[in-house]
C-alpha positions as CSV (number, residue, x, y, z in Angstrom):
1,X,-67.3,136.7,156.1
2,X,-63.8,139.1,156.3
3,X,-63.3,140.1,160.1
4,X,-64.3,143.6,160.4
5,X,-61.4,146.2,159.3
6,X,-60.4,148.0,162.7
7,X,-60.2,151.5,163.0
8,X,-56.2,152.0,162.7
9,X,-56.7,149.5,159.6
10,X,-59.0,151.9,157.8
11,X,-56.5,154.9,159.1
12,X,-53.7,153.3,157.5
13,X,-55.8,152.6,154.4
14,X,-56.3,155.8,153.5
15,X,-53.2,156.8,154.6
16,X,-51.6,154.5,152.0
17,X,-54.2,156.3,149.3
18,X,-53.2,159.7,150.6
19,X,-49.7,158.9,149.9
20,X,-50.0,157.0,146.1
21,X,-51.9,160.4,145.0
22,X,-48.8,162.7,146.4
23,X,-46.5,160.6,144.6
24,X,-42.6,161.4,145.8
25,X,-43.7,164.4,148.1
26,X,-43.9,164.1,151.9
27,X,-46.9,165.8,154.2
28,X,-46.3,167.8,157.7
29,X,-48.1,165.7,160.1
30,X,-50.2,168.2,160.3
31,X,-51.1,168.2,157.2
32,X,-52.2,164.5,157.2
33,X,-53.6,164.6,160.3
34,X,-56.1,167.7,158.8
35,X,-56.6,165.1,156.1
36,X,-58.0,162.4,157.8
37,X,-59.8,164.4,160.4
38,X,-62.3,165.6,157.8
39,X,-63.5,161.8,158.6
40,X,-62.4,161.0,161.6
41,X,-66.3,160.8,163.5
42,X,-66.9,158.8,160.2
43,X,-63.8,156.1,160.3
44,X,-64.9,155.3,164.0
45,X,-68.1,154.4,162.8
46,X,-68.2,152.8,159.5
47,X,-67.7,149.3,161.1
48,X,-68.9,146.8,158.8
49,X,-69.6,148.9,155.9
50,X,-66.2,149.5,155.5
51,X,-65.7,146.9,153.4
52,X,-68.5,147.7,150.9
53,X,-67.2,151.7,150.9
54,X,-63.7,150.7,151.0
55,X,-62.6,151.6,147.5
56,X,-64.6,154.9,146.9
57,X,-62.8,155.9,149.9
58,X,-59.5,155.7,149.6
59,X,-59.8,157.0,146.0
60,X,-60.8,160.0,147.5
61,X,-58.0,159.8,149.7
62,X,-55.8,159.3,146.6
63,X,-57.5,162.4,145.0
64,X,-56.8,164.3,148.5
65,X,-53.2,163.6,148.0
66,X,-53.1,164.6,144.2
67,X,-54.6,167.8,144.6
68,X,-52.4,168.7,147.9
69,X,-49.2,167.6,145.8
70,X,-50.4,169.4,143.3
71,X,-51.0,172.6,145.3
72,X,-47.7,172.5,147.3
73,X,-45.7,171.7,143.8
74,X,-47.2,175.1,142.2
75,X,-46.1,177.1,145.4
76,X,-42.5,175.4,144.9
77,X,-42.8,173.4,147.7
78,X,-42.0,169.6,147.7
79,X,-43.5,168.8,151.2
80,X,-47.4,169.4,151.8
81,X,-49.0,171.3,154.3
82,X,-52.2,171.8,155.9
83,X,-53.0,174.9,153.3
84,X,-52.4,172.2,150.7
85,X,-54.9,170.0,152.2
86,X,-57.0,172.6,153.1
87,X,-57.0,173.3,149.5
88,X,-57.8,170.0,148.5
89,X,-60.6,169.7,150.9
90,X,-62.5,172.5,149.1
91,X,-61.4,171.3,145.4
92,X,-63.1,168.4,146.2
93,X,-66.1,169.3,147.5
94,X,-66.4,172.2,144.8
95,X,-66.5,168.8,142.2
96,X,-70.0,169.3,140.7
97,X,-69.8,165.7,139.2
98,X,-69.2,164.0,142.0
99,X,-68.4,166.1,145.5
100,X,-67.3,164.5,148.1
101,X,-70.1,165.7,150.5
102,X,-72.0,162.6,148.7
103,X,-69.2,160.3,149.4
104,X,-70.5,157.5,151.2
105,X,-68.5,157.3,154.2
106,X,-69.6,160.4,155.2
């Protein structure tokens, strides 16, 4: 059995997610830290599920970071902020196919 992924591990894996789905664009910090805060309750408590919910979750991460790229980019902006994010957050959970209210970690 893996050791259980710490707390600041799981941070900095969706951190890294959060960043592959912004591409070249930097974030405000906070804009990231609006990001992960959305989960935060959630992230201290996975524990040992983490590593069965580890995937879905940082692809929603990645998806967090494409749509706040995305956003910021059609405002003319290359650096994303919490509006982005903001943004983002609501895309998402607007998905009708899969929302991310039904996203495991949550």
């Amino acid at each position: 059995m893996a050791d259980e992924t710490s707390f600041e591990g799981r941070t900095l894996q969706l951190a890294m997610g959060f960043g592959q789905g912004a591409g070249v664009l930097l974030a405000t910090e906070k804009a990231l830290t609006t990001a992960l805060g959305a989960y935060m309750d959630q992230l201290r408590n996975i524990g040992e599920r983490w590593e069965s919910l580890a995937v879905q979750t940082i692809e929603y991460s990645r998806t967090m970071g494409s749509l706040s790229a995305h956003h910021a980019l059609s405002d003319g902006r290359c650096v994303i902020d919490v509006g982005d994010v903001q943004y983002a957050l609501n895309a998402v959970a607007k998905n009708t196919v899969f929302p991310i209210g039904v996203c495991k970690i949550s």
